[in-house]
C-alpha positions in Angstrom: -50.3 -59.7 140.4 -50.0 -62.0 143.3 -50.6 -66.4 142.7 -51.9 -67.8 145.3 -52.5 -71.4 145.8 -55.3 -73.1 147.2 -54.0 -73.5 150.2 -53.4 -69.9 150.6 -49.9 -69.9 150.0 -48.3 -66.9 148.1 -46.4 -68.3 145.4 -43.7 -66.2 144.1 -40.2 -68.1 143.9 -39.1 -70.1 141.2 -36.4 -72.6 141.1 -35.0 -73.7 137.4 -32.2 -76.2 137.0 -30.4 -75.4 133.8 -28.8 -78.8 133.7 -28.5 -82.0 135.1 -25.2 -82.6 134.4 -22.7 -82.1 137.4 -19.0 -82.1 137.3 -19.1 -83.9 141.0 -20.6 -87.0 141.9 -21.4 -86.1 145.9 -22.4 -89.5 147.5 -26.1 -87.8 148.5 -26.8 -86.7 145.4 -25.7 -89.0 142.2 -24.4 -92.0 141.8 -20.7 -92.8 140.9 -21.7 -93.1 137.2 -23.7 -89.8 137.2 -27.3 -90.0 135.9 -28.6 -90.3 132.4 -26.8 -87.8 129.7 -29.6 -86.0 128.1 -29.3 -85.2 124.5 -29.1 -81.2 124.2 -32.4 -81.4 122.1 -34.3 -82.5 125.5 -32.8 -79.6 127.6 -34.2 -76.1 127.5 -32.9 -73.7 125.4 -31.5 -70.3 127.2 -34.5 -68.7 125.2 -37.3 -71.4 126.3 -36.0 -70.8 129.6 -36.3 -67.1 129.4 -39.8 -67.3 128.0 -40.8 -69.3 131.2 -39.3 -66.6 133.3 -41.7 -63.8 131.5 -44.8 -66.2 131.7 -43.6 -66.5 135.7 -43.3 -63.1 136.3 -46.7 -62.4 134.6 -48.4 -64.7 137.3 -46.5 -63.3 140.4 -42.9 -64.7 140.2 -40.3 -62.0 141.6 -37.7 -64.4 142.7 -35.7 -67.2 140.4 -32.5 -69.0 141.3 -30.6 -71.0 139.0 -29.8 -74.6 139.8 -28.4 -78.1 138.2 -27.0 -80.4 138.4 -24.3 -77.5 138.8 -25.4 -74.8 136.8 -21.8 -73.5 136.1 -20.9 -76.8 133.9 -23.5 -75.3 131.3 -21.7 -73.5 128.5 -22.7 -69.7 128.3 -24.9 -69.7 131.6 -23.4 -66.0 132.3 -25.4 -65.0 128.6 -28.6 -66.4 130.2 -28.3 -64.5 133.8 -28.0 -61.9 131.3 -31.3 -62.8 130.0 -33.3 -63.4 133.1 -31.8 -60.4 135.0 -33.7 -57.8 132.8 -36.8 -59.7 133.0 -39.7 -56.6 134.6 -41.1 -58.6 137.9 -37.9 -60.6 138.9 -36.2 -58.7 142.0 -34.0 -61.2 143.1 -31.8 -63.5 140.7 -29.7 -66.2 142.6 -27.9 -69.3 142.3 -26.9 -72.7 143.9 -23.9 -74.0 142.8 -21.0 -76.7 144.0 -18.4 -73.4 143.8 -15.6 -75.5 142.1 -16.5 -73.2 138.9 -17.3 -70.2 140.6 -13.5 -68.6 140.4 -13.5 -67.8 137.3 -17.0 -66.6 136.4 -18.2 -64.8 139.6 -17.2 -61.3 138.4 -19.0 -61.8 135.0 -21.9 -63.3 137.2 -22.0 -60.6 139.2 -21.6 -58.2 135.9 -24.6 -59.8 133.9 -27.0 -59.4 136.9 -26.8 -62.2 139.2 -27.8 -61.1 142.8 -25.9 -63.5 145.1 -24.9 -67.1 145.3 -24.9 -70.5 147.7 -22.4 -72.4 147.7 -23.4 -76.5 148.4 -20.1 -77.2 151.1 -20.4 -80.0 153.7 -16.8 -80.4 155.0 -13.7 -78.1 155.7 -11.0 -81.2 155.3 -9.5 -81.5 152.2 -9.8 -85.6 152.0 -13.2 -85.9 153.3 -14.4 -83.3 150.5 -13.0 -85.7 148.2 -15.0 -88.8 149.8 -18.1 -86.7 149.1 -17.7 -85.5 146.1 -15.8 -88.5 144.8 -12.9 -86.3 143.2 -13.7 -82.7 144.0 -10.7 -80.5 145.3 -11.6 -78.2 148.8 -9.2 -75.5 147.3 -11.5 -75.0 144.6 -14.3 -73.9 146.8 -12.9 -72.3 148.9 -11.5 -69.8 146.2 -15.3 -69.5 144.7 -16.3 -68.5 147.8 -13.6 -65.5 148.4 -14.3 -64.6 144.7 -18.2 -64.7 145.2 -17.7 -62.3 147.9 -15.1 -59.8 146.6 -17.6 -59.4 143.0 -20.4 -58.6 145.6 -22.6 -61.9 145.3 -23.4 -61.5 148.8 -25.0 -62.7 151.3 -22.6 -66.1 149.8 -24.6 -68.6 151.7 -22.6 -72.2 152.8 -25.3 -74.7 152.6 -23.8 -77.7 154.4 -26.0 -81.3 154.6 -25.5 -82.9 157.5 -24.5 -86.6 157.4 -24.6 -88.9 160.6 -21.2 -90.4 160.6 -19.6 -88.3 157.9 -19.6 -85.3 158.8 -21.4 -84.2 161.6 -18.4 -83.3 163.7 -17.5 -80.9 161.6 -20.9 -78.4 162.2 -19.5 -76.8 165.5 -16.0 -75.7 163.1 -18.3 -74.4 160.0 -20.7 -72.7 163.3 -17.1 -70.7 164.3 -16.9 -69.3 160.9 -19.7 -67.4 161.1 -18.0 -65.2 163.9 -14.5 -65.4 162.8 -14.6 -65.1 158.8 -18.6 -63.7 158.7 -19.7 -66.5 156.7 -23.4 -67.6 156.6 -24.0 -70.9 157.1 -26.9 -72.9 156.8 -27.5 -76.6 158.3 -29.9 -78.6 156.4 -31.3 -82.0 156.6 -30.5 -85.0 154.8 -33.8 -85.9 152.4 -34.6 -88.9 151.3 -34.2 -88.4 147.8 -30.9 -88.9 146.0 -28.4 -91.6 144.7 -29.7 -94.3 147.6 -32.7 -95.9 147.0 -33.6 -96.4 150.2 -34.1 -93.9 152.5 -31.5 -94.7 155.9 -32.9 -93.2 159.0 -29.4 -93.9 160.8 -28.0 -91.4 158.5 -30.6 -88.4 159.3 -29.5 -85.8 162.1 -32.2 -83.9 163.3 -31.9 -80.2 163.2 -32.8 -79.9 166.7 -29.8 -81.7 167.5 -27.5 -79.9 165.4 -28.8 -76.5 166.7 -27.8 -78.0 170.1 -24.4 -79.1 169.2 -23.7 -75.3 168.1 -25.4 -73.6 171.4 -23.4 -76.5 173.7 -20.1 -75.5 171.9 -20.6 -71.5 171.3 -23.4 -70.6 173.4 -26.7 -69.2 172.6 -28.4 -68.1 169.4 -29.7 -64.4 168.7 -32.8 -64.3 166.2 -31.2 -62.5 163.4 -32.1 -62.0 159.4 -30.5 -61.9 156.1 -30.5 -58.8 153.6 -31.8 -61.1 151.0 -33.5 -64.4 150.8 -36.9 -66.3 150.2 -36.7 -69.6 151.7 -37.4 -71.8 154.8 -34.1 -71.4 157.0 -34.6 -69.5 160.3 -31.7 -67.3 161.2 -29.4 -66.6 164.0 -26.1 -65.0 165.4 -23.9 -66.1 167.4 -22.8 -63.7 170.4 -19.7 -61.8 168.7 -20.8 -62.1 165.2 -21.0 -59.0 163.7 -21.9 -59.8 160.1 -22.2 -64.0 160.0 -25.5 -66.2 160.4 -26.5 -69.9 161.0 -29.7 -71.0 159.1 -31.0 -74.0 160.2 -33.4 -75.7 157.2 -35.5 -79.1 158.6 -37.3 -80.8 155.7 -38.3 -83.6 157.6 -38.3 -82.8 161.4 -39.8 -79.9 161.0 -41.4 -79.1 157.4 -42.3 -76.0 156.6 -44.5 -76.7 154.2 -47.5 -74.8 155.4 -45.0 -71.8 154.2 -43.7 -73.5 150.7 -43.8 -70.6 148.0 -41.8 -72.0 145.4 -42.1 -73.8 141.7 -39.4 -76.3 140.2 -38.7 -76.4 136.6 -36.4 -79.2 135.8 -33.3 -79.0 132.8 -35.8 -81.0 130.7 -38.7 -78.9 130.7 -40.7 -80.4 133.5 -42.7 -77.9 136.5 -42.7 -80.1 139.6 -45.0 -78.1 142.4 -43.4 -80.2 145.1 -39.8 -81.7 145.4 -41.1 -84.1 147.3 -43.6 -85.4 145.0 -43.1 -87.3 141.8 -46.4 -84.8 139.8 -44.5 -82.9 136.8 -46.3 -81.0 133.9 -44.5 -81.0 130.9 -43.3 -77.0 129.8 -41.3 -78.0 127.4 -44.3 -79.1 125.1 -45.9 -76.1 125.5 -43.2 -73.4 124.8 -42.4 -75.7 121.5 -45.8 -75.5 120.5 -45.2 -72.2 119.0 -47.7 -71.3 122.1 -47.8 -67.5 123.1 -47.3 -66.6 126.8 -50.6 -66.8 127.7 -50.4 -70.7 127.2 -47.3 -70.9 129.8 -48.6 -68.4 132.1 -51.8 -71.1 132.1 -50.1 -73.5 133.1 -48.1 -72.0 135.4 -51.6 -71.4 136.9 -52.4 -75.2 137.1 -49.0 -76.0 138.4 -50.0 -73.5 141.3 -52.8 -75.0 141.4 -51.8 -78.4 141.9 -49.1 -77.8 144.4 -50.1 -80.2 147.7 -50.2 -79.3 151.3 -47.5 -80.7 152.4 -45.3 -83.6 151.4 -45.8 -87.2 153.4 -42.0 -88.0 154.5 -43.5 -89.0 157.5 -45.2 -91.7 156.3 -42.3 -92.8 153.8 -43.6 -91.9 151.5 -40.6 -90.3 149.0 -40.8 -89.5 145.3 -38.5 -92.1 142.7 -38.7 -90.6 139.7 -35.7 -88.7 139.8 -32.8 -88.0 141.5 -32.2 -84.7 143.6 -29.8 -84.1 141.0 -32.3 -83.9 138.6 -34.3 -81.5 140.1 -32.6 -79.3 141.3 -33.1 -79.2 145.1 
């Protein structure tokens, strides 16, 4: 079974933030305080999650990535990849995560089913990640990232947000990796939706100026493609890379919404069919209704349903009810 939107969209990803608790507080993302604790009652149970996963997979869903807050800082998340990764329908089970956890669970990760890992990383200097994250340790990472990769969670993607006057001059060094250490790194936009509550424009590189600052310094990009992966970024090589890609993801320059194929569920139990839009349907009243799966699969059905065209960050128009945090990304 394929879901398809009204828009003609295949639908068939599914992002699902297990918590929205985060043991960083990156200056994008949450404020220094973190956001509200949730009591455990509110969040999905492992099992409620699991029975959203079957109702997904009924409608169309092959492809779920975990997400938080940072999903690691949930107690027994291995047990629920577990869970999801035996699901009939899913083909590809991922997961975002800050990395700072990911040394000591990515061979059980990798063991329990998870496919393959990103790893959130927007600076290579020890002092600067710790003016990001507010108390986050490089070394950390950077040892998640070698473990990732030696339990097979591969392709590890390096998602790095790119910050005008923070860290911007630091895209042409995490460019180099690609060739030197095979790493595949993605550039994405800043998005208005985080810990600021207004959206600064002076902050916002445009991706066709960070794809410039990497051809200027290396030379030109090769169209290239990844063994695995369901999102927006386009892909390319660097002359001399053998294994290593740049992705290049522009949520505001140059949306690729007419594309969009994904679902949110957030920790609390709410489907959002747009990041960038504030409309949620509440899941987490329906799988405690004592419904069967044909009530979530429904709804799943109306989320599709209701998914927009295209967000309007164009015409500043940003969602406020929660926090990228919250969501998930």
């Amino acid at each position: 079974m394929r879901a398809i939107d009204d828009f003609g969209r295949p639908i068939n990803y599914l992002r699902i933030s297990v918590t929205d608790r985060c043991n960083l507080r990156c200056i994008y993302c949450m404020p220094p305080e973190g956001v509200r604790q949730r009591k455990m009652e509110e969040i999905l149970t492992f099992e409620e999650i699991e029975t959203v996963v079957r109702a997904a997979a009924d409608v169309g869903i092959t492809k779920i990535r975990l997400t938080g807050g940072e999903p690691l800082a949930r107690l027994g998340v291995v047990d629920l990849v577990g869970l999801l990764a035996h699901i009939p329908g899913i083909d590809d089970l991922s997961m975002t995560t800050n990395g700072t956890l990911l040394a000591d669970k990515a061979t059980a990760l990798a063991a329990a089913g998870l496919n393959r890992v990103n790893v959130s990383l927007d600076t290579l200097r020890a002092d600067r990640f710790g003016f990001i994250t507010r108390h986050g340790k490089l070394d950390d990472v950077l040892h998640g990232i070698e473990a990732a990769r030696a339990a097979g969670l591969n392709p590890v993607k390096i998602n790095m947000v790119v910050i005008r006057g923070l860290n911007e001059d630091e895209v042409v060094d995490l460019a180099r990796l690609t060739v030197n250490e095979g790493w595949h790194v993605r550039y994405i936009e800043m998005m208005p939706l985080g810990a600021d509550p207004e959206w600064d424009e002076n902050r916002h590189v445009p991706m066709q100026e960070i794809q410039s600052w990497v051809t200027d310094a290396l030379g030109p990009l090769q169209p290239a493609t990844v063994k695995k992966g369901n999102g927006p970024a386009r892909y390319y090589r660097i002359a001399g890379a053998q294994e290593g890609t740049i992705g290049f993801i522009s949520p505001v320059t140059e949306h690729f919404c007419n594309s969009c194929n994904r679902l949110r569920l957030t920790a609390d139990g709410r489907l959002r069919p747009c990041l960038l839009s504030d409309t949620e349907l509440d899941f987490r009243a329906i799988v405690r209704s004592g419904n069967d799966l044909t009530a979530v699969r429904e709804l799943l059905k109306e989320a599709i349903r209701l998914k927009p065209r295209q967000h309007h960050l164009e015409e500043c128009a940003t969602p406020h009810g929660r926090t990228m945090s919250e969501i998930g990304g």
